[in-house]
N, C-alpha and C positions, 0 to 999 in steps of 0.2 A: 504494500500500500504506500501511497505517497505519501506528501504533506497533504493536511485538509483539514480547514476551516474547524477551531473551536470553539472562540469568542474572540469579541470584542475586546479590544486592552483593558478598557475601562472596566472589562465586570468581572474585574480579580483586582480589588485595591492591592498596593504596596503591604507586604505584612500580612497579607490574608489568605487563603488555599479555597478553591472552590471541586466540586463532585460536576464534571463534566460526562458526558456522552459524546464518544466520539466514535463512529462505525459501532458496531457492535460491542465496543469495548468501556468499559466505564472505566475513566481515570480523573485521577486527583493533580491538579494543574495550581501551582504554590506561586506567589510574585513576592519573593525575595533581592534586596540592594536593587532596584532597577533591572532584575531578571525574572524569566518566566522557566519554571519546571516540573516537566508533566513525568508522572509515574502510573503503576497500576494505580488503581483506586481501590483494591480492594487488601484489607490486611489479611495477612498468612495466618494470621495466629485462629481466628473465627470469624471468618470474613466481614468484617464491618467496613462501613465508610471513612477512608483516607480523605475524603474529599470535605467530611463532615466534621474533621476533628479540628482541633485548635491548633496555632500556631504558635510557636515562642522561638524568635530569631526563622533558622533554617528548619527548626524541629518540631515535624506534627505529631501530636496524637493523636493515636484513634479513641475516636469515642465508647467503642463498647468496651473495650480493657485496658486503655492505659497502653498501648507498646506503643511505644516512639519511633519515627522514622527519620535521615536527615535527607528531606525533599533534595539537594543537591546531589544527593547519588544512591540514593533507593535504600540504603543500608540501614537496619534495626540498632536504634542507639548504643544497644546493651551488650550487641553480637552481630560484629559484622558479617558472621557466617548465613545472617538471614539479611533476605532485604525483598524489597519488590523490582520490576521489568522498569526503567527510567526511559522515557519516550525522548526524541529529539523535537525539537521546537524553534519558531520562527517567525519573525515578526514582518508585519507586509502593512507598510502602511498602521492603521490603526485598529490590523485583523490579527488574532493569535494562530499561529497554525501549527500542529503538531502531527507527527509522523511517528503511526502506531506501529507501522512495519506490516 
């Protein structure tokens, strides 16, 4: 799959993680320092919303247990032996696009 359209810039403030749908795939898309990072959306541990969780700097939590990810490279705070799939991403104008593969 190519790049394709996920949102708008504006609707992922700075500091904030949004649950995006993009193709068949649900992923969690994070706008850290003036950068956009899309991962799976879904956590390893019992699948809940990455996209749903809170933000603190680079680091989401998921909402239903607590496991931390750092949105800049998919990796589980606690053990980098886990982590989620980190999508490639790109800006076009004032469109998000991301490339789920």
């Amino acid at each position: 799959m190519a790049f394709v359209k996920a949102a708008a810039v504006g609707e992922i403030p700075a500091g904030e993680i949004r649950e995006l749908q993009v193709g068949e795939k649900a992923i969690a898309v994070a706008h850290v320092n003036g950068k956009f990072f899309a991962m799976n959306g879904v956590c390893p541990h019992r699948g809940g919303p990455l996209g749903e969780g809170s933000m603190e700097g680079n680091v989401v939590t998921c909402p239903w247990h607590g496991w931390q990810f750092d949105v800049t490279t998919g990796k589980a705070c606690l053990n980098d032996a886990v982590g989620v799939q980190e999508y490639p991403t790109e800006i076009r104008g004032d469109e998000l696009y991301v490339d789920v593969g």
